[in-house]
N, C-alpha and C positions, 0 to 999 in steps of 0.2 A: 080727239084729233079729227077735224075735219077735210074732206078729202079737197082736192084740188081741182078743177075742170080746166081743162084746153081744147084749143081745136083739134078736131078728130085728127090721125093719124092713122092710116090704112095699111096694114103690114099683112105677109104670109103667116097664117098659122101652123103649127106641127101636122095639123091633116091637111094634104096634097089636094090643094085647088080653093081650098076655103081661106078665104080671105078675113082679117079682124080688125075693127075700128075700136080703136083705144083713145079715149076722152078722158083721163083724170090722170093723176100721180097712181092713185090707188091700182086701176088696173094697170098700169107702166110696170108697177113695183109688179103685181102678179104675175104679168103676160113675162117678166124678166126672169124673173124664181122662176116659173114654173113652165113655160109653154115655150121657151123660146127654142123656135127649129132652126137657128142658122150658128155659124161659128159664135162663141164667146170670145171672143178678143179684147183688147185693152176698151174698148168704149163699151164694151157690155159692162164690165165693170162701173167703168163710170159713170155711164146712164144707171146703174142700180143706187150708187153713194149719191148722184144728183136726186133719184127720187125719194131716198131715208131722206136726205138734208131738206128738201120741198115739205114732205110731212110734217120737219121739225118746226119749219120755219123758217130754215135756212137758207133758202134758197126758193126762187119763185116757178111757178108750175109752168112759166114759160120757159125758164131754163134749164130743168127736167126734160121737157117736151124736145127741146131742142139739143140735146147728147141724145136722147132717146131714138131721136130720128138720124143723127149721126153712128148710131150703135148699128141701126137698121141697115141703113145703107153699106155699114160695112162690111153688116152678114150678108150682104144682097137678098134681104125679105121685105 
């Protein structure tokens, strides 16, 4: 599997005041499983199934990027 690059994307991370630049699917899917400090609502979700499907091939790493930053916005990070 090769990983996917996009433009950066600058989000809040779990520790207060540090800010994260996430550039691929790879860390998308990570920063989603694992670090994310804000609510999970219905686009956490789907920014996570966008960035399996991007992995698979499914789907292109700009359209990962873009639920991803719609997920963000809605946890306000």
């Amino acid at each position: 599997m090769e990983n996917i690059y996009f433009k950066s994307v600058t989000v809040e991370s779990a520790q207060p005041g540090k800010l994260r630049n996430i550039s691929s699917v790879t860390k998308a899917a990570d920063f989603l499983a694992n670090e994310w400090p804000g609510k999970r609502g219905r686009l956490h979700g789907l920014a996570q199934q966008a960035c399996l499907e991007a992995e698979d091939g499914g789907a292109t790493g700009e359209m990962a990027r873009s639920v991803f930053v719609e997920a963000a916005k809605e946890a306000e990070i």
